[in-house]
N, C-alpha and C positions, 0 to 999 in steps of 0.2 A: 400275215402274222400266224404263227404258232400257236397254240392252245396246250398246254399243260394241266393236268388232273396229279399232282403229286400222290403217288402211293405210302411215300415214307410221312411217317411223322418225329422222324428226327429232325430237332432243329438243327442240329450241328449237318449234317449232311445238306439239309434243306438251304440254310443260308450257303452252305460252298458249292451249291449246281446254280444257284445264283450268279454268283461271281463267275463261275464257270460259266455260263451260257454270256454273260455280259460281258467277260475280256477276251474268249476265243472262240466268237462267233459275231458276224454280221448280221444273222435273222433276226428277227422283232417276234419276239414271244411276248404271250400272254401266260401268268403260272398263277393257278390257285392252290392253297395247302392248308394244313391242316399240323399246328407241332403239338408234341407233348409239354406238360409243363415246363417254362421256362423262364426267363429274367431276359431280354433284349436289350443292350444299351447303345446308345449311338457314338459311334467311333473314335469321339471327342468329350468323351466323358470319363470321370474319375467312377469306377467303380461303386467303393463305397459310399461314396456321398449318395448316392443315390439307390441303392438299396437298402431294405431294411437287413443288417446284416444277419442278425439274428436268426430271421424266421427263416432267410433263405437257407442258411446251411443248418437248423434243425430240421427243415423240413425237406432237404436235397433237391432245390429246387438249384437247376446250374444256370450260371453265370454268363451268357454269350455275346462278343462282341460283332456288331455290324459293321461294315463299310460305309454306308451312309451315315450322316449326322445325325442331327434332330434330339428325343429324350428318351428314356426309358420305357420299355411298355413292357407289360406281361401278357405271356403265349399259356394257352391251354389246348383242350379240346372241345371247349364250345367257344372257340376264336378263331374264325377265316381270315386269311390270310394273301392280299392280292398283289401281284407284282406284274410290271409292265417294264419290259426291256425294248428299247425305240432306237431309231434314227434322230437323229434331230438337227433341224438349223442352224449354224453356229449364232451364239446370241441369245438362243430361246432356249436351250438347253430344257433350263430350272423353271416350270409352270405345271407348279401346284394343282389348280384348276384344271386344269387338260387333263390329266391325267385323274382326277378325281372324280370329273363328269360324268365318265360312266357309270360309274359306282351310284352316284346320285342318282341316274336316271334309271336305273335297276330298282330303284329304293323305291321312288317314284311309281316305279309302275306296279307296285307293290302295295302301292295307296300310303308308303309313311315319306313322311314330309321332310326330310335328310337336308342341310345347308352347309355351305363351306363357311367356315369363320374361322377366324384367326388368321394364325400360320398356315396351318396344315392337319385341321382338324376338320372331322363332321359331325355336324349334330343335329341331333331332334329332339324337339322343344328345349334346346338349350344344356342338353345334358351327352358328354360325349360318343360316339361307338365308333370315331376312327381316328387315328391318328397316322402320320405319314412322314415321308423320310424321302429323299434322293442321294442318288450318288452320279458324279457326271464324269467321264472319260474323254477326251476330244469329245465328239460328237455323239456321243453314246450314252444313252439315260436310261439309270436303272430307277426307278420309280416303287418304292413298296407300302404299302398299307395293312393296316389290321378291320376287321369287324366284328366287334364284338356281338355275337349271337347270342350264347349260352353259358357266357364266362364263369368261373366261381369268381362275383367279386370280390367277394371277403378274403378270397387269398389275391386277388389283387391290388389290393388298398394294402394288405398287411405284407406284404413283397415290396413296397416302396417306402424308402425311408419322409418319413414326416418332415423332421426337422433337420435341415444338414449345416445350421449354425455351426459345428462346430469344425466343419469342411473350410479351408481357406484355399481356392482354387482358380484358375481361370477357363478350367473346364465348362464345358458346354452345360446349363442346366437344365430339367427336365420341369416341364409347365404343367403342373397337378391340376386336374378336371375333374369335375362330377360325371361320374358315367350310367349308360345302362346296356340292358342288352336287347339286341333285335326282337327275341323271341316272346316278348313283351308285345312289341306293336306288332308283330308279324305274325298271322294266321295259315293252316294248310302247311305245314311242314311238319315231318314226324322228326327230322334231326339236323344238326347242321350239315350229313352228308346230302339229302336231299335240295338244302337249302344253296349246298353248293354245285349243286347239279342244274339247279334252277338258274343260278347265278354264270354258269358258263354256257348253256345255250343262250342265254340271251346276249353274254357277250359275243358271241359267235355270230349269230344274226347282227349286232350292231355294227363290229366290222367286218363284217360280210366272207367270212372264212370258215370253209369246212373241215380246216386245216388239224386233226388231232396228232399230236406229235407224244412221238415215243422215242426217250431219252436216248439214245447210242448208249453202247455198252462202255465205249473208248470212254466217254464223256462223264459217265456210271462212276468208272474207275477214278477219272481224274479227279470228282467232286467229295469221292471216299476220302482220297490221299490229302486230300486239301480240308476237308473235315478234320482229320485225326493231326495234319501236322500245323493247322493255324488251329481253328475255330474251337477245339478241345484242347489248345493252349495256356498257360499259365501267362504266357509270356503275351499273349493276343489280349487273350481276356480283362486278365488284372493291371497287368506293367504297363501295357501302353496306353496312352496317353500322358497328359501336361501333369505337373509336380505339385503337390497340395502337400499345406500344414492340417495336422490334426490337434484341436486343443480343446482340451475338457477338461472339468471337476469331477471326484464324485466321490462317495464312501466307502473306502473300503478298512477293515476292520476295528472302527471306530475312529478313523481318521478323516480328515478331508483331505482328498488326492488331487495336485495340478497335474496335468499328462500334456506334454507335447510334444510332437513327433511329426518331424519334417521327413515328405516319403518321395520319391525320387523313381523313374523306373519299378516301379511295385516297391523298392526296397526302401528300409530306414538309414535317413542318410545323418540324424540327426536326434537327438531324444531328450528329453526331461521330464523327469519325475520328480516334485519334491511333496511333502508333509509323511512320507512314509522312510526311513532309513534303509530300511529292506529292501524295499522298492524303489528305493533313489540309486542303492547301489548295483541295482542290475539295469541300468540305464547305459551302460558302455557295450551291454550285453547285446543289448534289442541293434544295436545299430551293426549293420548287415545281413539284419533277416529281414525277411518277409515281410511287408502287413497282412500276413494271413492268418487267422485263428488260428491254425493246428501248431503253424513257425511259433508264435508266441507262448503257446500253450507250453510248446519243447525248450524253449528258452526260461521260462519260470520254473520247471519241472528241474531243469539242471539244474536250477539254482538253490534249488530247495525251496519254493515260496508254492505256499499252497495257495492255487486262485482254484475258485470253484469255476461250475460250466457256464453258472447268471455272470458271475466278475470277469471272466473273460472279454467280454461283448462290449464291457468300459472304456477299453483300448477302440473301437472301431463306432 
């Protein structure tokens, strides 16, 4: 096995040397990292419903979709980051457990008391700091987890949306936990670089590999191209996945607003609006933009309809 220490903390790079090591190579890496703020969703999710739309784009936190399943989680800089690329049996591919063990027995010899429960989560004393995802190729399992060390959670509660009532989808949902962070139970460490320094010799010792591998240049390059031309996509990102209605009330200018808005591809394939006239009659308008703030924002604007920056946010 391989051992990887990521130097970038791009997520967009980070998840495409992912893919990259897991669809054009045969070795079994081990990779730890470290991203900048971000929103992670699992490949089979609706976007929106699962962010808080809001906060993300006042606060430019980007939007990135995975290859694996699973729910939403958020990336900072006090959140490690572990992935394991394997061989595996036909059959046994998908095990949760296997691939978490270690993780646990690191925690372990740490003195904090880490469990698997659920799906594909870890925790101690019942409160979360990992959650987990695969993706499987024929025989080839990409395995990835988070650990919550250092997290800011307040911007992680406030980056997921609370209530996605008003999401009708068959997209994958994301299972909301009470979390915390390592650096709570965990002693002796001045940061999570440490933490993860600590974290890779011991994996190194446990599967018995001196192995530290440095990325190829070729491989460099490919996970760039594949960064900028999926993972910083609009079309990766937001459009793909399954089709969801959006349907909401709410006030705008003394009125009570129905909204619904059937979305397709990212796009509106479908829309109503009624209790506003104004607003009822730019409803032929919306249908072939975007569901994205800025498309709708430019669509009112044509129309001459003053939405402020809070009324925006009513549509998503």
């Amino acid at each position: 096995m391989f051992c990887i220490t990521l130097k970038s903390t791009d997520p967009f790079f980070n998840l495409a040397i992912e893919e990259v090591l897991f669809k054009n190579s045969t070795e079994e890496y081990l990779i730890l990292g470290i991203n900048s703020p971000s929103l992670i969703i699992g490949k089979h999710q609706s976007a929106h419903r699962e962010i808080n739309t809001r906060f993300i784009i006042e606060n430019k936190i980007p939007v990135i979709r995975r290859i694996s399943g699973g729910g939403a989680v958020f990336h900072d800089m006090g959140n490690l980051n572990f992935s394991f690329i394997r061989q595996s049996e036909p059959g046994r591919q998908v095990d949760f457990r296997k691939y978490t063990q270690p993780v646990i027995d690191f925690l372990i010899s740490l003195d904090v008391e880490a469990r698997f429960e659920g799906k594909n989560d870890l925790k101690v004393n019942g409160l979360k700091i990992s959650g987990n995802a695969e993706h499987v190729q024929h025989n080839r399992v990409l395995h990835h987890g988070t650990l919550l060390y250092s997290t800011f959670l307040d911007q992680l509660r406030n980056s997921l949306r609370k209530d996605t009532s008003c999401y009708m989808t068959r997209a994958v949902e994301s299972n909301p936990s009470s979390v915390t962070n390592l650096n709570r139970k965990i002693k002796g460490f001045k940061d999570i670089y440490e933490f993860r320094s600590a974290m890779m010799d011991y994996f190194m010792k446990y599967f018995h590999t001196t192995d530290i591998y440095e990325i190829p240049a070729h491989l460099t390059r490919d996970a760039m191209s594949l960064a900028d031309s999926k993972y910083r996509s609009w079309e990766w990102n937001w459009a793909y996945g399954p089709e969801y209605v959006f349907v909401k009330e709410f006030g705008f200018s003394g009125k009570q607003i129905f909204c619904r808005l059937s979305v397709k591809d990212g796009i509106i394939h479908d829309c109503l609006i009624e209790g506003s006239s104004k607003l009822s009659s730019t409803s032929g308008k919306l249908i072939g933009a975007r569901h994205m703030v800025d498309d709708l924002r430019e669509v009112f604007r044509k129309e001459d309809i003053d939405i402020s920056e809070e009324e925006i946010f009513n549509f998503f």
